[in-house]
C-alpha positions as CSV (number, residue, x, y, z in Angstrom):
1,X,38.9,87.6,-35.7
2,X,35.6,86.5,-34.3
3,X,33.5,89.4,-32.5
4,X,33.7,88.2,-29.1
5,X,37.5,88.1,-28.9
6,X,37.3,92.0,-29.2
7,X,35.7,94.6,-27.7
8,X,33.1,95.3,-30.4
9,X,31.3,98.7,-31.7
10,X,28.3,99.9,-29.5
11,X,26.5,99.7,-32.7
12,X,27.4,96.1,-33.4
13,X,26.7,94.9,-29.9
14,X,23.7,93.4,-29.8
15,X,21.4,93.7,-26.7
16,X,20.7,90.6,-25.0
17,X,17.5,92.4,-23.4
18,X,16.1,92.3,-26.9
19,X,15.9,88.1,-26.9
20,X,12.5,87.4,-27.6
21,X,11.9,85.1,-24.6
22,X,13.0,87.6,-22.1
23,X,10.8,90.1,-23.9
24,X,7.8,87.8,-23.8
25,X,8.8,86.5,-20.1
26,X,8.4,89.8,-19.0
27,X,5.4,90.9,-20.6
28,X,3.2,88.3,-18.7
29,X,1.8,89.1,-15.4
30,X,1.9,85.9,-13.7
31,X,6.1,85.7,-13.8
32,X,7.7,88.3,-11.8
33,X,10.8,90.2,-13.2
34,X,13.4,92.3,-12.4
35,X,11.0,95.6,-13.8
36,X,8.7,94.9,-10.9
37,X,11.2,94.9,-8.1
38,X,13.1,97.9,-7.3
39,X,16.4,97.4,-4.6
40,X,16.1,101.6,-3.9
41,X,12.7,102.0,-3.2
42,X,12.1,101.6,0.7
43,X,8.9,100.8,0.5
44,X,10.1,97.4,-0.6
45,X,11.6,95.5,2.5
46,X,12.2,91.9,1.0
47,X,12.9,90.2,-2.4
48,X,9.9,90.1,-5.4
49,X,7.4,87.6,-4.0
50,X,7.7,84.0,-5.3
51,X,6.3,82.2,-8.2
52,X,2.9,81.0,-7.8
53,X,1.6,78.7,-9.8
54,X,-2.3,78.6,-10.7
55,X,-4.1,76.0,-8.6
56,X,-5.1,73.0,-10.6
57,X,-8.9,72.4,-11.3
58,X,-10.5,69.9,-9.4
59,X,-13.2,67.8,-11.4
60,X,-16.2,66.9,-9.6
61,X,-16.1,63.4,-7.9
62,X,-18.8,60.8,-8.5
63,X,-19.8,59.4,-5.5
64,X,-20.8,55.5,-5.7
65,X,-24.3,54.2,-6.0
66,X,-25.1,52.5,-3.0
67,X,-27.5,50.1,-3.2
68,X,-30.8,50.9,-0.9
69,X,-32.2,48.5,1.5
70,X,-34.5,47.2,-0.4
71,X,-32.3,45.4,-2.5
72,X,-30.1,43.1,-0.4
73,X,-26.8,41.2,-1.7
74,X,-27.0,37.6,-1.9
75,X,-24.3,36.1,-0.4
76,X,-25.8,32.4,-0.2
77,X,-26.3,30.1,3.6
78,X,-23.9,28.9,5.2
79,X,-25.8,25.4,5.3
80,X,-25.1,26.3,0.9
81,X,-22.1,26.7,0.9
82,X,-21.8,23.6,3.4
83,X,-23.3,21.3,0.8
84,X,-21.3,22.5,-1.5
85,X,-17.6,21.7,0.1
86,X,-19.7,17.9,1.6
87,X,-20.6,17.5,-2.8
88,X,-16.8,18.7,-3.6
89,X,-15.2,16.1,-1.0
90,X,-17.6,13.3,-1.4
91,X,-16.5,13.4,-5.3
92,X,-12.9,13.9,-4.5
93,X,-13.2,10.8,-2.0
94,X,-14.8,8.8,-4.8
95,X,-12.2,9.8,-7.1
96,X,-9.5,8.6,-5.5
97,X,-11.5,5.1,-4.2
98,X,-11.7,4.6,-8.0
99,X,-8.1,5.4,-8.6
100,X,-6.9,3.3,-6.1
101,X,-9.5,0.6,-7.3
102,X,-7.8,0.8,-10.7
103,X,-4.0,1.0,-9.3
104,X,-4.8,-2.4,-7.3
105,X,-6.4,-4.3,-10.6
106,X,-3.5,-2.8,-12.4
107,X,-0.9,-4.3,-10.1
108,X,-2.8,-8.1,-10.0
109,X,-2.5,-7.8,-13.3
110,X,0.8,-7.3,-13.5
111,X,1.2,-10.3,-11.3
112,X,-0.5,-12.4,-13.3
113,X,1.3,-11.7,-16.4
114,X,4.3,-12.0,-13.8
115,X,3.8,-15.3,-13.0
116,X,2.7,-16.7,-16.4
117,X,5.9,-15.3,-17.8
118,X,7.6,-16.9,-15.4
119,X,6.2,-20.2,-15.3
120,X,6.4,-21.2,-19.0
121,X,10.1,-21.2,-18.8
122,X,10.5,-22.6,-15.0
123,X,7.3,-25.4,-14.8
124,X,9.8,-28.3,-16.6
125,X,12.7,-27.8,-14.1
126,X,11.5,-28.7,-10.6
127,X,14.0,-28.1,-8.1
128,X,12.0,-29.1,-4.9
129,X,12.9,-31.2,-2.3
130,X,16.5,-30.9,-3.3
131,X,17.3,-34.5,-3.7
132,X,20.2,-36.1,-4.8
133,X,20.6,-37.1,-8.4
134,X,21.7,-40.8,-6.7
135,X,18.0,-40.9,-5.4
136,X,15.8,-42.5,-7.5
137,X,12.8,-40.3,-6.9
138,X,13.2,-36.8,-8.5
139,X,12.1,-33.3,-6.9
140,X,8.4,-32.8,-7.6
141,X,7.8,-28.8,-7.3
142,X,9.4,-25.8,-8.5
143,X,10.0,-23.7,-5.7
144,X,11.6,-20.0,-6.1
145,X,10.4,-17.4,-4.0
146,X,12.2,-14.5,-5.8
147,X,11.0,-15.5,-8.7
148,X,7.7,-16.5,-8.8
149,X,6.6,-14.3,-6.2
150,X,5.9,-10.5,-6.6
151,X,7.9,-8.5,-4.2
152,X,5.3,-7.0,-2.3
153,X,4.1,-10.9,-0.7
154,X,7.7,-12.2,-0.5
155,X,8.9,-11.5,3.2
156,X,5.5,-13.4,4.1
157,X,5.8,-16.2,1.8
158,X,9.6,-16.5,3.5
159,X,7.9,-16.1,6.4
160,X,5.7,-19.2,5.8
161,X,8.1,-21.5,4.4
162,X,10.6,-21.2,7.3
163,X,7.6,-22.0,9.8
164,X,7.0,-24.7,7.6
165,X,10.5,-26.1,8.2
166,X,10.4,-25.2,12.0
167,X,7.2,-27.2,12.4
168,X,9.3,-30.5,11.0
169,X,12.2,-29.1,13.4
170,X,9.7,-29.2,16.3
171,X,7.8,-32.6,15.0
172,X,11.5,-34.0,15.1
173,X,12.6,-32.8,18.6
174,X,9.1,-34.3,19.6
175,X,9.9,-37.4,18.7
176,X,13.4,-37.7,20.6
177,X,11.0,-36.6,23.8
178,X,9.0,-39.3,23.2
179,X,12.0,-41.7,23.0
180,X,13.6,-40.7,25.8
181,X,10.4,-41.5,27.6
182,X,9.9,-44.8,26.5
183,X,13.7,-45.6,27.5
184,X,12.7,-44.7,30.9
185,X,9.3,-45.8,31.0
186,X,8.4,-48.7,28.5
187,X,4.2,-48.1,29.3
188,X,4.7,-45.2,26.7
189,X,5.5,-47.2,24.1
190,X,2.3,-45.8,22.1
191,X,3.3,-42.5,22.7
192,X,6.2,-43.2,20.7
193,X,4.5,-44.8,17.7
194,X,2.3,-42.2,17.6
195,X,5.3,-39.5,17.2
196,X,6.6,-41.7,14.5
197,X,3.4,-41.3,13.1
198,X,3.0,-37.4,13.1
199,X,6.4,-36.6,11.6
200,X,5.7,-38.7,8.5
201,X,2.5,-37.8,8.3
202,X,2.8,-33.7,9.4
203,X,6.0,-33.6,7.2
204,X,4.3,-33.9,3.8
205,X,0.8,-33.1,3.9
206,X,1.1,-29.6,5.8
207,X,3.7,-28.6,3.0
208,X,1.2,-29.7,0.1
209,X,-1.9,-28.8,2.1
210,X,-1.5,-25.6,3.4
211,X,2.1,-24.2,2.5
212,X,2.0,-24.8,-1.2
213,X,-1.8,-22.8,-1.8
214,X,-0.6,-20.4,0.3
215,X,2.5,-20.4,-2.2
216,X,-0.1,-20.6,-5.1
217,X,-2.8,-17.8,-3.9
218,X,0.2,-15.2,-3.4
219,X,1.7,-16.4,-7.1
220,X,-1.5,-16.0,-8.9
221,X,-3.7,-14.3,-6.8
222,X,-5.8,-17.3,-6.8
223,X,-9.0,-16.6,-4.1
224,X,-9.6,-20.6,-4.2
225,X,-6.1,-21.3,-2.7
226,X,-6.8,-18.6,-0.1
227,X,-9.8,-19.9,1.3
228,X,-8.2,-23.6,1.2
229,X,-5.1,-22.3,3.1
230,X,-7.2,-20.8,5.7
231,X,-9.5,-23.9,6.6
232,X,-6.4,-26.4,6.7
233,X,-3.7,-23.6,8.4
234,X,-6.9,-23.3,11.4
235,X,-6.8,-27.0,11.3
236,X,-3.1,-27.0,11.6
237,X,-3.2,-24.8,14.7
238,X,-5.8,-26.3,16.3
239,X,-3.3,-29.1,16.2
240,X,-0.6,-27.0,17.5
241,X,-3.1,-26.4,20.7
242,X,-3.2,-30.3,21.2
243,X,0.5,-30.7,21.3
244,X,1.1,-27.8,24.0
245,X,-1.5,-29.0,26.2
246,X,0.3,-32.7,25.7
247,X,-2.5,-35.2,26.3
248,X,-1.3,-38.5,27.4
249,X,-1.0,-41.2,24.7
250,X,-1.2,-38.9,22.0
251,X,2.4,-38.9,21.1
252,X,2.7,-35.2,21.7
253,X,5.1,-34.1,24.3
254,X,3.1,-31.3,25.7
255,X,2.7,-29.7,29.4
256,X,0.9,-32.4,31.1
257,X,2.8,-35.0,29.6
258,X,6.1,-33.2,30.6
259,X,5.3,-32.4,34.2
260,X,4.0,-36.1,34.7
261,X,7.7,-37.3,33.2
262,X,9.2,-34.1,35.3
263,X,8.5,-36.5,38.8
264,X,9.6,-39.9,37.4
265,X,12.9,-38.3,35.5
266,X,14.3,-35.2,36.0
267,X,16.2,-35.3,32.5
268,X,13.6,-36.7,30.8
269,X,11.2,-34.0,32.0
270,X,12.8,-31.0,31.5
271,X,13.7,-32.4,27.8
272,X,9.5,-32.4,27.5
273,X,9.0,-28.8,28.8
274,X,11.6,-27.6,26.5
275,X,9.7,-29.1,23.6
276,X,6.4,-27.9,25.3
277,X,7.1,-24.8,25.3
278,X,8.5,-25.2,21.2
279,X,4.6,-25.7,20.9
280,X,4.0,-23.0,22.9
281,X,5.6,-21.1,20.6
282,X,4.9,-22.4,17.9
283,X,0.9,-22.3,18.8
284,X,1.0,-18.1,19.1
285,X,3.2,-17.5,15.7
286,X,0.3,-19.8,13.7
287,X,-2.6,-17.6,15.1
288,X,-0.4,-14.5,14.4
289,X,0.6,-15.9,10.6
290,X,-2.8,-16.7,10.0
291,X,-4.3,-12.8,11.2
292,X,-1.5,-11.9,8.7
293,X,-2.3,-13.9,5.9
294,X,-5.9,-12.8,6.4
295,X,-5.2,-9.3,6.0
296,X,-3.1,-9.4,2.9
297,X,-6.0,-11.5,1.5
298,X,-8.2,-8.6,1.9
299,X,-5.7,-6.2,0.3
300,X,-5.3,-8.4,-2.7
301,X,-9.2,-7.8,-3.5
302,X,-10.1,-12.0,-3.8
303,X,-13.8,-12.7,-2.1
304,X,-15.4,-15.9,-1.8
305,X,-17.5,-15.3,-4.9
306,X,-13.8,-15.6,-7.3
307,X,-12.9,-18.5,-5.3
308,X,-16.4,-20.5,-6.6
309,X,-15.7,-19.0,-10.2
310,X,-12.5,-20.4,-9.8
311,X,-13.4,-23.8,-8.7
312,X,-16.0,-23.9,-11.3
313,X,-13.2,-23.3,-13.8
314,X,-11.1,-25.6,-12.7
315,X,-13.5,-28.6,-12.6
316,X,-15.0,-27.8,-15.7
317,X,-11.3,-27.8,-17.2
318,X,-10.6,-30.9,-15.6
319,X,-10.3,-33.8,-18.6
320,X,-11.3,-36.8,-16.3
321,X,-14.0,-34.7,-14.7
322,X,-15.7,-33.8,-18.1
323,X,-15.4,-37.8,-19.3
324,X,-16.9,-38.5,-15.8
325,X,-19.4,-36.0,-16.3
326,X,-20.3,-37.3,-19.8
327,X,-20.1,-41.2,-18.9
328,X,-22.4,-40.5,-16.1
329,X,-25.0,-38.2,-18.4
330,X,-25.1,-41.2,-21.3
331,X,-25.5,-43.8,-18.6
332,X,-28.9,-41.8,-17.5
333,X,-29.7,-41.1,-20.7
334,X,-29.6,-44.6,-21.8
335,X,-31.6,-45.7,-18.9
336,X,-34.6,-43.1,-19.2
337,X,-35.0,-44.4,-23.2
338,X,-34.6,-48.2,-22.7
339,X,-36.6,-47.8,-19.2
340,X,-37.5,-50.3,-16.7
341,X,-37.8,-53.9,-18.1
């Protein structure tokens, strides 16, 4: 049986007062024990004081160098430090002006390549007018706006081509004014040739002269079929002008013209207004097309001094301008050498 399930021999029980660490515990001064408090002894009024602990050394604290007057921090200006943000943004800003440089050349170049991949497998198959295969003259462009046109210019060029077709409308309308006002009055019989005139003559040569380079300059982003748009389209509006204001015998069924035919025929004049103010109208959306046209010419980045390289290029490519150009060279030649007889 193990010794502390019985009560064991006085001589066997060990003393637990003995254990070395309450012996060495109690020999220190600084821990208080049970030897140094007595419960009987009236001089002693409250329980053994409490445990101090020794207070920790402190080391000495460095105090910072300060710096004395007479040598001052350099912060730098603020006129410095103002030059120095104006540097930072004026080279950001001329960063992104050459970024924006390169994103534009990047896109005309993708127009080009656009276009040219385009027209190689479209230029044989003209589709425009739309004639019928009865009809023995065939279409003579190729006309596809989706197509040919990047999609950035293609609401304009729609734009164009339906003004296009209501300037025919309008040139047609004018001419059933002018009809009805030679069946009432036959002295405006030249007013009505006139009309004929205009709608055969209008019809074709505004679509090849100012519609088609137009077509052209936003196809290839040619700056020579920019600047040829712009002088014939003004040309075209001033024209415009001259049919509002409807000058008699001019074949134009305009406001004067209409308010003279208003007194002699009601009918008759009222038909005129309407197509006066078609002109009207029709006057104010070319001066706002051509504003528009302008400013997506400036976008594109073509200047007057790529529309003379282009020119130059193209009459220098042209093979019955070079044979001209060398006929005309060996005539002068030939006459300097043989000289006057």
């Amino acid at each position: 049986m193990s010794k502390y399930t019985s009560f064991p021999e006085p001589q066997e029980d060990p003393n637990p007062f003995q254990d070395p660490s309450v012996t060495q515990h109690s020999t220190t001064a600084d821990y208080p024990t049970l030897d140094l408090y007595n419960p009987f002894d009236n001089r002693t009024t409250g329980p053994p004081p409490p445990y101090e602990t020794a207070p920790p050394t402190v080391a000495p604290q460095t105090l910072p160098s300060r710096t004395t007057p007479t040598e001052p921090r350099n912060y730098g200006s603020y006129s410095t430090q103002q030059s120095v943000v104006n540097a930072t943004t004026a080279e950001l800003l001329k960063k992104q002006e050459e970024l924006e440089k390169k994103a534009r050349e990047l896109e005309r170049r993708e127009r080009e390549l656009d276009s040219q991949s385009r027209s190689t497998g479209s230029a044989s198959q003209k589709n425009w007018p739309p004639l019928p295969r009865f009809c023995p003259v065939g279409p003579c462009f190729y006309h596809d706006i989706n197509v040919e046109i990047s999609q950035g210019f293609q609401r304009i060029v729609t734009i164009m081509y339906y003004f296009w077709m209501c300037s025919v409308c309008t040139l047609v309308f004018n001419l059933i004014s002018c009809l009805a006002l030679f069946c009432v009055d036959a002295s405006s019989g030249v007013g009505f040739g006139l009309a004929i005139l205009w709608i055969l003559l209008f019809t074709p040569c505004s679509f090849v002269c100012w519609y088609r380079p137009v077509y052209r300059a936003f196809r290839t982003d040619s700056s020579f079929n920019f600047f040829v748009f712009f002088f014939i389209f003004f040309v075209q509006v001033v024209f415009y002008i001259l049919m509002t204001i409807g000058i008699p015998g001019w074949g134009f069924s305009g406001w004067i013209v209409g308010l003279a035919a208003l007194k002699s025929n009601t009918a008759v004049g009222v038909i005129m207004l309407l197509n006066a103010m078609v002109f009207t109208g029709q006057a104010a959306m070319g001066v706002v097309l051509l504003k528009k046209v302008h400013s997506l010419y400036r976008q594109t980045g073509a200047s007057f001094q790529k529309a003379q390289a282009e020119f130059a290029t193209g009459v220098l490519s042209n093979e019955a301008v070079r044979q001209a150009a060398v006929s005309a060279t060996a005539t002068a030649a030939q006459g300097a050498f043989t000289g006057p007889r």
